[in-house]
RODO-2510 file (C-alpha; in nm, 4 decimals, decimal comma):
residues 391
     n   res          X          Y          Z
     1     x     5,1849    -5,5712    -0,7114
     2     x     4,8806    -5,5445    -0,5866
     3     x     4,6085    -5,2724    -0,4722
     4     x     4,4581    -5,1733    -0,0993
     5     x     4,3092    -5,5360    -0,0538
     6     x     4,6398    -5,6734    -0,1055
     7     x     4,8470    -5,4454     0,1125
     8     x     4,6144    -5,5106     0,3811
     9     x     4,7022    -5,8974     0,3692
    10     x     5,0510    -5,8258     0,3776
    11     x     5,0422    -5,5777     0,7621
    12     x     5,1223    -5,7564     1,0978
    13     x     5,2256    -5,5693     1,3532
    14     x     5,3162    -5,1615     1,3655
    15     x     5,6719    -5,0192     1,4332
    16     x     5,5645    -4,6490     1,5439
    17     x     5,8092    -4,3975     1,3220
    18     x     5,8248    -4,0592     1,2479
    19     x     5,5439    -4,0040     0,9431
    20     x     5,4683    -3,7706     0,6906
    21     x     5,2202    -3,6638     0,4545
    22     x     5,3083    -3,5555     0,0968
    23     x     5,0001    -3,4208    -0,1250
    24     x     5,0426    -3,4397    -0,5378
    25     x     4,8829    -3,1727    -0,6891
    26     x     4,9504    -3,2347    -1,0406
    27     x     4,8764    -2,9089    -1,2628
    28     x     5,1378    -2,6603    -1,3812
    29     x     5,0588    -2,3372    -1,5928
    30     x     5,2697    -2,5003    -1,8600
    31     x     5,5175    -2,7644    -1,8199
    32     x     5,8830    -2,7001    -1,8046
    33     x     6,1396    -2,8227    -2,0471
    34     x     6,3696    -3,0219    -1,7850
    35     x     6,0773    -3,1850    -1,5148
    36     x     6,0523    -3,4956    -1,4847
    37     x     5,8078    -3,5324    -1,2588
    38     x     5,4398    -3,5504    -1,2425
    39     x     5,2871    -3,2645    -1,3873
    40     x     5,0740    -3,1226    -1,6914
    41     x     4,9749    -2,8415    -1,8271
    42     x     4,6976    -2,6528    -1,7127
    43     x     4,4574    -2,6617    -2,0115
    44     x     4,0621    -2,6386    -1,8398
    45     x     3,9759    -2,4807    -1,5249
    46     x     4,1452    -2,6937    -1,2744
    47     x     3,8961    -2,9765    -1,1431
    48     x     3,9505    -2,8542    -0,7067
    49     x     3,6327    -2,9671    -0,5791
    50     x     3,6374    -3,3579    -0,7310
    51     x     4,0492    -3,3739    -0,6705
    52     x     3,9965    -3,2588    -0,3000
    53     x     3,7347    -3,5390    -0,2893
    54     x     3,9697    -3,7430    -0,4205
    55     x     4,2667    -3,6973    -0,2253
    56     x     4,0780    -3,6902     0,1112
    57     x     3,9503    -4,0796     0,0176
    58     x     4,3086    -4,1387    -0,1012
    59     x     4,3913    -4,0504     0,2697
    60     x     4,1164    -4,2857     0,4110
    61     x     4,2536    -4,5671     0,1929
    62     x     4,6240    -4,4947     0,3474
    63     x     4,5180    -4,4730     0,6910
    64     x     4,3751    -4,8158     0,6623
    65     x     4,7053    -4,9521     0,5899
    66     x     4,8039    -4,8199     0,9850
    67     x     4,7128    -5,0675     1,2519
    68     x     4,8400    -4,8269     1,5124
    69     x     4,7906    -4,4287     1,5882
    70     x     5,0332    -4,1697     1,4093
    71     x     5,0896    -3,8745     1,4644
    72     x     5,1482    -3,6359     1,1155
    73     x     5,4647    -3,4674     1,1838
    74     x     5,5493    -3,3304     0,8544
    75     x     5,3188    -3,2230     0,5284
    76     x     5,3998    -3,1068     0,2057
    77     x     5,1980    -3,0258    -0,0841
    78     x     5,4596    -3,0476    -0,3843
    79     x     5,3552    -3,0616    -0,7816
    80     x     5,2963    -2,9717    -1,0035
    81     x     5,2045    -2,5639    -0,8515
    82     x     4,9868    -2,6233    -0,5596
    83     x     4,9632    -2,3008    -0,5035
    84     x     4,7249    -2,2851    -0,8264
    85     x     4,3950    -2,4407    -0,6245
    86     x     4,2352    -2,1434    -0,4563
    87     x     4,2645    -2,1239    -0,0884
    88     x     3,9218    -2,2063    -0,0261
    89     x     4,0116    -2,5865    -0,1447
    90     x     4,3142    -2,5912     0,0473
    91     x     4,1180    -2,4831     0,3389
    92     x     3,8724    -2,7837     0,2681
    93     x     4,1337    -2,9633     0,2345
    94     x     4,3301    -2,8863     0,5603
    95     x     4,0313    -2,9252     0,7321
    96     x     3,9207    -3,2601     0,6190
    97     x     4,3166    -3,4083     0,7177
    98     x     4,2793    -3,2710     1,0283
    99     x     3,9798    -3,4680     1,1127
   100     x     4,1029    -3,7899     0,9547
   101     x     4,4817    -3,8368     1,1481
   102     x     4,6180    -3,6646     1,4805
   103     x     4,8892    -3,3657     1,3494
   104     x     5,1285    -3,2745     1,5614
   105     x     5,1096    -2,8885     1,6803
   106     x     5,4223    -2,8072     1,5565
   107     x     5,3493    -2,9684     1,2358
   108     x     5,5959    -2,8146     0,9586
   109     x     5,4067    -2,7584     0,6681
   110     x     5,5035    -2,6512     0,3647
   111     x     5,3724    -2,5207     0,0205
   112     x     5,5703    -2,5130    -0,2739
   113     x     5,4718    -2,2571    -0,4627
   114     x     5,5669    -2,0289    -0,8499
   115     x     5,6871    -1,7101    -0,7642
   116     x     5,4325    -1,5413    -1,0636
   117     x     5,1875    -1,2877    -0,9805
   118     x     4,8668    -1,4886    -0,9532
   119     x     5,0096    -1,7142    -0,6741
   120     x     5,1838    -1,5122    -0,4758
   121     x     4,8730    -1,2619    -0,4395
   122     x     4,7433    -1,5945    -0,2376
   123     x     5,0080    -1,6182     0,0079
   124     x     4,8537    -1,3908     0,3068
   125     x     4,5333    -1,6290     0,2898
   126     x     4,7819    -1,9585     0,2713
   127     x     4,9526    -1,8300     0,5489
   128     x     4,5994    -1,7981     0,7654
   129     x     4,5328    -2,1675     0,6854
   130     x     4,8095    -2,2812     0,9175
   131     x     5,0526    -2,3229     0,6556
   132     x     5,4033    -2,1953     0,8059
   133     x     5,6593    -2,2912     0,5220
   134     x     5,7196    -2,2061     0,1738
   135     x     5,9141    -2,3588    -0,0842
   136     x     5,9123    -2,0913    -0,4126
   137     x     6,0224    -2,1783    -0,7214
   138     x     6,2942    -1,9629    -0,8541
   139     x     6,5383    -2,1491    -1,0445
   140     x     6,7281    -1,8205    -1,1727
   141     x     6,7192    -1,4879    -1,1070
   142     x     6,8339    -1,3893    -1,4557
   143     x     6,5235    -1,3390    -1,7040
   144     x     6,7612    -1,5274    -2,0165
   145     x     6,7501    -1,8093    -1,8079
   146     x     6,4254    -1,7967    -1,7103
   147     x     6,3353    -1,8195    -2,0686
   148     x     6,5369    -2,0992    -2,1473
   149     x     6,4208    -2,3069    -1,8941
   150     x     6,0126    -2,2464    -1,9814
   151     x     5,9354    -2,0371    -1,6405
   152     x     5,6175    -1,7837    -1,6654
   153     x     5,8073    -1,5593    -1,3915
   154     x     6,0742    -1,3225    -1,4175
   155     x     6,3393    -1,2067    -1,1974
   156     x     6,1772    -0,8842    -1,0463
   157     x     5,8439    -1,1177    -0,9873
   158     x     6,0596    -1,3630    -0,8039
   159     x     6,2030    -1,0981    -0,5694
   160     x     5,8470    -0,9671    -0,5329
   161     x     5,7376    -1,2965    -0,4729
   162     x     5,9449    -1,3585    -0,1455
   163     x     5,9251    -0,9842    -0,0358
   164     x     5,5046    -1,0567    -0,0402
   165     x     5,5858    -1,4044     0,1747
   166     x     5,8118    -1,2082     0,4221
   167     x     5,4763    -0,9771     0,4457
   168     x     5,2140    -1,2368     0,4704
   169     x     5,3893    -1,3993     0,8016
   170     x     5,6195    -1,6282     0,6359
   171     x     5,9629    -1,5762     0,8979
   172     x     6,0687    -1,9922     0,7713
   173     x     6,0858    -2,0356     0,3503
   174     x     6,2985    -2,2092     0,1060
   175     x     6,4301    -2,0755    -0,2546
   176     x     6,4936    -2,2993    -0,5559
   177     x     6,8125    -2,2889    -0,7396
   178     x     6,9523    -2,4287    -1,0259
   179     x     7,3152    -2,4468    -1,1676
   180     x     7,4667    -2,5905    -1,4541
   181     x     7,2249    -2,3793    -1,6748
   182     x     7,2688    -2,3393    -2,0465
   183     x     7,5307    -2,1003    -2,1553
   184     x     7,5505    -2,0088    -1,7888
   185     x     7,8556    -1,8781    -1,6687
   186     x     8,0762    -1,8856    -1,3239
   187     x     7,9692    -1,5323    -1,2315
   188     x     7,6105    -1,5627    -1,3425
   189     x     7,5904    -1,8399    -1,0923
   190     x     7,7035    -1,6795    -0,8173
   191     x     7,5239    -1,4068    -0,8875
   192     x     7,2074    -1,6289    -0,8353
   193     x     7,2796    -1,6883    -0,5129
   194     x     7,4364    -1,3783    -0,4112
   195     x     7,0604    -1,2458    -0,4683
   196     x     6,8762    -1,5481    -0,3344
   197     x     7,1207    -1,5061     0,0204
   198     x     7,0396    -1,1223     0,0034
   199     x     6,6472    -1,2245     0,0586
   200     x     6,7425    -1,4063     0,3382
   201     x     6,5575    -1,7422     0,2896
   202     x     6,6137    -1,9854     0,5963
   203     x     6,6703    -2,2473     0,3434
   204     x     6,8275    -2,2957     0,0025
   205     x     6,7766    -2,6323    -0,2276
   206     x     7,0876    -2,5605    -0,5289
   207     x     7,0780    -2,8315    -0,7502
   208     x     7,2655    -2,8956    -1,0871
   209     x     7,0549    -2,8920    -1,3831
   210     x     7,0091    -3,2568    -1,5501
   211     x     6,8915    -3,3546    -1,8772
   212     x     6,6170    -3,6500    -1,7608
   213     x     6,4542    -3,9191    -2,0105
   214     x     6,0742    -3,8131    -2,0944
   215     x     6,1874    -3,4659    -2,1233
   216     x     6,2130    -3,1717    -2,4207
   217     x     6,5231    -3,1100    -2,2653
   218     x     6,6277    -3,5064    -2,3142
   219     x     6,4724    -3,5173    -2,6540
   220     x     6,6176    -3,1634    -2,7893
   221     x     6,9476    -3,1740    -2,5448
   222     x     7,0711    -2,7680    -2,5224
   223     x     7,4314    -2,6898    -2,4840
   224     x     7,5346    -2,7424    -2,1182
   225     x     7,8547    -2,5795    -1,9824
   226     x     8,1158    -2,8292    -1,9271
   227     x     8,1637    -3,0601    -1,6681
   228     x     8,4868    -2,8982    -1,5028
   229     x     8,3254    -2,5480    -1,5349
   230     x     7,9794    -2,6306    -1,3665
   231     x     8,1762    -2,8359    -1,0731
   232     x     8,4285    -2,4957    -1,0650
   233     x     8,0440    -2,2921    -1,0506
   234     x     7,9128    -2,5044    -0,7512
   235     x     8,2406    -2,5032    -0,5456
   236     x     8,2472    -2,1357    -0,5693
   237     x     7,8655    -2,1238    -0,4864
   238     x     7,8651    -2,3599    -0,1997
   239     x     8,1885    -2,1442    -0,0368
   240     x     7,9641    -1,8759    -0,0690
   241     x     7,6187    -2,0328     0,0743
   242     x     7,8825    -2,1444     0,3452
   243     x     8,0868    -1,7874     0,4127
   244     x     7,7008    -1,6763     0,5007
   245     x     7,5529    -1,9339     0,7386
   246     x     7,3851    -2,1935     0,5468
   247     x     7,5541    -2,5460     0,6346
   248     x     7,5162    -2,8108     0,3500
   249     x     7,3433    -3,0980     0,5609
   250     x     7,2066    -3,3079     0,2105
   251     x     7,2940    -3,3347    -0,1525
   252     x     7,1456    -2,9901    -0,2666
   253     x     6,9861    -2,8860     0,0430
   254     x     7,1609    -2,5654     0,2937
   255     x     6,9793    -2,4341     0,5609
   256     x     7,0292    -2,1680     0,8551
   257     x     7,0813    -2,3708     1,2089
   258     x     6,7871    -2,4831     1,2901
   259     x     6,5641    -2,4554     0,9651
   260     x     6,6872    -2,7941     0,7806
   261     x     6,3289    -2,8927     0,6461
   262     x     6,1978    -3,1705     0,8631
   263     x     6,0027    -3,3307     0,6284
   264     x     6,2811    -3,3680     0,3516
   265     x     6,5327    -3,5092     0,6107
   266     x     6,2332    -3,7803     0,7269
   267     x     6,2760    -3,8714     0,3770
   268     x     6,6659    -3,9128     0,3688
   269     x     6,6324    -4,0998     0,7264
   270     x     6,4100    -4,3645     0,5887
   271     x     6,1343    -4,2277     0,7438
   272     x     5,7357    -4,3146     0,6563
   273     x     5,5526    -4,1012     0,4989
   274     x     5,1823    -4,1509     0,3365
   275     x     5,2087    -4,0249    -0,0317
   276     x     4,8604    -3,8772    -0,1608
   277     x     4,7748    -3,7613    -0,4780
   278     x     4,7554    -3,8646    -0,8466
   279     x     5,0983    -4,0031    -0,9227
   280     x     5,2402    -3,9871    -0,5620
   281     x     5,4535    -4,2559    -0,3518
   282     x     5,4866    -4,3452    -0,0129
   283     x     5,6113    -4,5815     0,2171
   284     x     5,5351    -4,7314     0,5518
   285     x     5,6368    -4,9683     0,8026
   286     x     5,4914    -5,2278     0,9313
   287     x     5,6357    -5,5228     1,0941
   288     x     6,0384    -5,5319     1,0425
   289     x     6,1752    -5,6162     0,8530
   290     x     5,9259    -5,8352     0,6125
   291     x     5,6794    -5,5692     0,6293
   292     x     5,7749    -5,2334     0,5028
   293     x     5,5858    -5,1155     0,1999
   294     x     5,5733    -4,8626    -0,1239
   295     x     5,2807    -4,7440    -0,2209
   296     x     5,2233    -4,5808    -0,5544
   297     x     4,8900    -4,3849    -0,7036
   298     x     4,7624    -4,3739    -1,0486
   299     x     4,9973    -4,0765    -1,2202
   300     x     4,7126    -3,9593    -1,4715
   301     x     4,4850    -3,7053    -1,2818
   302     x     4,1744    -3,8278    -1,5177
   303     x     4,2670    -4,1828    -1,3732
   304     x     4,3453    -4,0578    -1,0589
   305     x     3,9778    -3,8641    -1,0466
   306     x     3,8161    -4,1697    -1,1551
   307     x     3,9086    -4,4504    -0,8808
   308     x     3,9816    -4,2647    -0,6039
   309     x     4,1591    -4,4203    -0,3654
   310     x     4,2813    -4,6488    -0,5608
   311     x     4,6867    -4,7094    -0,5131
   312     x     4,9714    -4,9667    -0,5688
   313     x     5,1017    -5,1561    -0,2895
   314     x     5,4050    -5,4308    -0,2784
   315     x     5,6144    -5,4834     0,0628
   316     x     6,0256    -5,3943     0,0062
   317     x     6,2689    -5,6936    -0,0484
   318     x     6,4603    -5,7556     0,2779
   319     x     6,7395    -5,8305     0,0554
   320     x     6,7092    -5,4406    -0,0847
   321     x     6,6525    -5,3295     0,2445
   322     x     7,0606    -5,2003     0,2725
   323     x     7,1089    -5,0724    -0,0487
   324     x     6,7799    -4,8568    -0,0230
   325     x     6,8397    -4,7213     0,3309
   326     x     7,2208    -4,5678     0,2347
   327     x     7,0142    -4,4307    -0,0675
   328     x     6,8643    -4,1738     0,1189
   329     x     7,0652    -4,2218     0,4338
   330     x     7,4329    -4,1409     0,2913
   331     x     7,2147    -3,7965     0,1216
   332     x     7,3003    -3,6212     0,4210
   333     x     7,6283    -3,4731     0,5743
   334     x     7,5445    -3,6484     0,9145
   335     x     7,6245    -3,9653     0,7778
   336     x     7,3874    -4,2627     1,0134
   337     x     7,4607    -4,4768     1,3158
   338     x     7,3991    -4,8720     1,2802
   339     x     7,1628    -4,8112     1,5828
   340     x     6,9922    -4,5933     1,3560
   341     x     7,0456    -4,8453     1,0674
   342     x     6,8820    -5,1647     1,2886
   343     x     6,5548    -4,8931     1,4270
   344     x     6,4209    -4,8070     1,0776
   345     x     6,4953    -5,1570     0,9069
   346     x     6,4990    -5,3828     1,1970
   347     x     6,8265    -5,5964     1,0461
   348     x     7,0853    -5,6074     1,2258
   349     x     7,4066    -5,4187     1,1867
   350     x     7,6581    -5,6869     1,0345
   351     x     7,4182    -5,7559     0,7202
   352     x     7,5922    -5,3979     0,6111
   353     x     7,9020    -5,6376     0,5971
   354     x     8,1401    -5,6866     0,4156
   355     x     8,0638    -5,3561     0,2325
   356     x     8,0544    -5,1343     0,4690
   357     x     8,4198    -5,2309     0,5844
   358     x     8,5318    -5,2027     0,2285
   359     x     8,4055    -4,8701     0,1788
   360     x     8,6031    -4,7522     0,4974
   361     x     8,9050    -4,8853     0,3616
   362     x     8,8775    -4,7064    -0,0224
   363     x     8,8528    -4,3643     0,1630
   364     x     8,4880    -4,3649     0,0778
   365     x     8,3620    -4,3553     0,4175
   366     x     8,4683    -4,2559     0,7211
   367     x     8,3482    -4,3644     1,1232
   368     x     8,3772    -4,1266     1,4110
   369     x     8,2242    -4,3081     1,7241
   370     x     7,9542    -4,5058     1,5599
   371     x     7,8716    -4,2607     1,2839
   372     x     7,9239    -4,3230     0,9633
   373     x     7,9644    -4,0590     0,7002
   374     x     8,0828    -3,9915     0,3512
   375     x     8,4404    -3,8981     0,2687
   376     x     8,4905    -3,5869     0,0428
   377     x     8,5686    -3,8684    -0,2009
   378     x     8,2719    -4,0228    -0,1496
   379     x     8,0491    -3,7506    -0,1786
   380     x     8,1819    -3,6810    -0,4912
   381     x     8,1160    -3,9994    -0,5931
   382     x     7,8417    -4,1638    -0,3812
   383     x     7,6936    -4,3531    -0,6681
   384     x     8,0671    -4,5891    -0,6253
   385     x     7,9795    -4,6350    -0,2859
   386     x     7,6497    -4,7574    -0,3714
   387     x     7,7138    -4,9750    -0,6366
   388     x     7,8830    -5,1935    -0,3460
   389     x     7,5742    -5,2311    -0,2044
   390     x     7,3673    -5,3369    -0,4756
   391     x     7,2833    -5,6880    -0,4666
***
């Protein structure tokens, strides 16, 4: 490990990919019992001017790591609630990215965002910033369940929420669902996404509820449905998602044609992407296949406020290099090519051997032309198929 010095010893030579931007913002209004990920609990007035600062000099550090031009195709500003700064310092913001790296014009760019009161009142001044995608928050659309799981919305709010978005100009916006919730039956979860599909979202992210480590929900476990019942829930829910136009094309991602998010599938392709923000991750590529690197920023926002710029560097194994491309790749329902395979790793095609062939023959994987994809088998259980790969 090493910091920006360091990475910049280890770049040679550019391989031009598709990149992103993702933007940490790292403040929630409180924190939820089951998230993992960065975030904490809003407790003084939210520091905007000195963390804009900060994540446009996070930027400049990144950028340095490019020896070539990119073009941003892609930016998302995830959390944590994003849609907590004020759009004034998301217009600052916005502003200073677009004078630091080209973006493309049809740059999809999305806000995730709470569905309470407070935010969405912002959400006809985020959409006059250029922003053109939301991702809300939901999670349930029944208030119990709301409770349980620690969110400051309700269920009217939500559908308030999304009827204000439709208003304010949003026509491309993604809802957030969970299954698998406490005490949650069969017909409460489809009711969820009966009323989600009745809002018409172009996109729908409906994800089983898990109990992760460094959680309330980990350290005080509540009574989860049972296994057969929550995988009886999301067949049901997934027929139904299907029986009204949104195709499954990643783990717990549906979309309308046309509106998979292009930033999350840039992800699952083994795309670049620069990560700003306290606590965020990114990865780009340099020279393949020696040169393809993670990058990693301080997770505590007072850390993060005090060395700006400041991030974690190291350059991926080679030997890792298969295992973490079917990671993401095998994600989505399109499977990958090995052209696609040797382009974004720059190995060649065999060093997927003997695995690969071993996979086809358990019924894990199947190839039509040169695409590979995952079995119904081995979606179900894609962590087998990995395993194979792991060195």
């Amino acid at each position: 490990m090493g910091f920006h010095g360091e990475c910049r010893r280890l770049v040679r030579s550019a391989e031009l990919l598709p990149l992103s931007l993702y933007i940490h913002f790292p403040w929630c209004i409180q924190k939820c019992p089951y998230c993992d990920f960065n975030s904490h609990a809003v407790k003084n007035p939210i520091p905007e001017e000195a963390y804009i600062d900060a994540v446009l000099t996070d930027l400049q550090a990144d950028l340095e790591l490019l020896d070539a031009p990119r073009i941003i195709g892609s930016i998302f500003m995830g959390g944590g609630t994003p849609s907590l700064f004020s759009p004034e310092a998301l217009r600052r913001l916005l502003t200073g990215i677009r004078q630091s790296v080209p973006v493309d014009e049809q740059c999809e760019f999305t806000l995730e965002a709470n569905p309470g009161t407070f935010e969405s009142a912002k959400f006809h001044e985020f959409r006059a910033l250029g922003i053109n995608r939301l991702s809300i928050g939901i999670q349930s659309f029944q208030d119990r369940h709301l409770r349980t799981l620690g969110r400051v919305h309700s269920a009217a709010e939500a559908k308030v929420a999304v009827e204000i978005a439709v208003k304010a100009g949003f026509d491309n916006f993604n809802l957030d669902l969970m299954f698998g919730l406490p005490d949650q039956s069969e017909s409460e979860a489809l009711n969820d996404v009966e009323t989600a599909i009745s809002l018409a979202p172009t996109h729908i992210s409906f994800y089983q509820l898990t109990l992760e480590p460094n959680t309330y929900f980990y350290k005080f476990p509540p009574k989860l449905p049972e296994d057969d019942l929550i995988f009886a829930a999301q067949k049901r829910c997934q027929q139904l998602l299907a029986d009204n136009g949104y195709q499954q094309y990643e783990v717990s991602a549906y979309a309308k044609p046309g509106k998979q998010s292009r930033h999350n599938r840039n992800y699952w392709q083994f795309g670049d992407y620069l990560g700003i923000g306290a606590g965020a991750h990114g990865k780009i590529s340099r020279a393949l296949p020696n040169d393809i690197l993670r990058t990693v920023k301080p997770r505590s926002p007072e850390q993060y406020l005090s060395q700006p710029g400041r991030s974690q560097c190291e350059a991926i194994d080679v030997a890792q290099l298969p295992l973490e491309f079917l990671m993401n790749q095998l994600r989505l329902k399109a499977g990958f090519s090995l052209s696609d395979y040797e382009v974004v790793t720059g190995l060649a095609a065999d060093s997927l051997e003997p695995n690969l062939s071993v996979c086809l023959e358990q019924g894990l994987l199947r190839r039509q032309d040169s695409v590979y994809t995952c079995t119904e088998k081995g979606w179900d259980f894609l962590d087998v198929v990995l395993e194979k790969f792991v060195d």
